[in-house]
N, C-alpha and C positions, 0 to 999 in steps of 0.2 A: 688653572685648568690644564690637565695632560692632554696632548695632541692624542687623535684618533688614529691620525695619517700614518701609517708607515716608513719608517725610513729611508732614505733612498737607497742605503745597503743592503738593505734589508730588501726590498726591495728587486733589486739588479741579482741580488743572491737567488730567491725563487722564481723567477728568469731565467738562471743561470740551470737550477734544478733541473727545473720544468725542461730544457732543454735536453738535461740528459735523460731524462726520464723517458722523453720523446724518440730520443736517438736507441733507446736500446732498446725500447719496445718495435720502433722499427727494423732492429737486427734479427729480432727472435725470428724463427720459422714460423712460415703462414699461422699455422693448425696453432700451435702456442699463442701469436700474435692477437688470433680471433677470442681466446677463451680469455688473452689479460685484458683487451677489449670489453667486452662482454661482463665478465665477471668482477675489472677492477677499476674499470672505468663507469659503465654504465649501471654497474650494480645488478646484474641480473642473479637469480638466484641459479643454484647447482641443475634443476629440474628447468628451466628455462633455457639455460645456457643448451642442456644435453638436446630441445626438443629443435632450435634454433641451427644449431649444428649437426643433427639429425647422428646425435652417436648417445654413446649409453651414460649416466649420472658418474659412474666409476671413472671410465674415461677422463670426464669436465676436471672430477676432483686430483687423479695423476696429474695431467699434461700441467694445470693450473699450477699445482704445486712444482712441477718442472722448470716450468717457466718463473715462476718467478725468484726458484735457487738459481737460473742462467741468467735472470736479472740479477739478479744482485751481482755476483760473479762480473758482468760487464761494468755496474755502475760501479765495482769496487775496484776495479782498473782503468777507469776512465779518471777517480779519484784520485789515483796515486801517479796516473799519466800528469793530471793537471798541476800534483804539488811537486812530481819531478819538474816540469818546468817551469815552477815557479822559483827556483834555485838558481 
């Protein structure tokens, strides 16, 4: 019978994610910060997000798309900070 359990690398690695994921969602600027909140955490829709932040559905769908090209952009040098120092 295969184990269900997770490995512990496996493990300490989505830890490790979650960590960064954390960390650059809390760099973003406020306004971005509320919409990857809202729309990639808690799942709200475009029309929720706009009524929640009291701004217009266009708005939701730029900033969201901003943010998360400045996410990446920070996770993708957070990743290359971590393999520089693993040398």
């Amino acid at each position: 019978m295969a184990s269900t359990e997770k490995d512990p690398n496996q493990v300490i690695e989505q830890n490790e994610t979650k960590q960064l994921v954390h960390t650059a969602i809390s760099k973003l600027k406020p306004t971005y910060r509320a919409i990857v909140i809202l729309r990639g955490i808690n799942e709200c829709s475009i029309k929720e997000t706009a009524e929640i932040l009291q701004c217009s559905e266009s708005k939701v769908k730029v900033d969201y798309h901003r943010a998360l090209k400045e996410m990446r952009k920070k996770l993708n040098m957070d990743a290359e900070e971590v393999m520089g120092n693993a040398n």
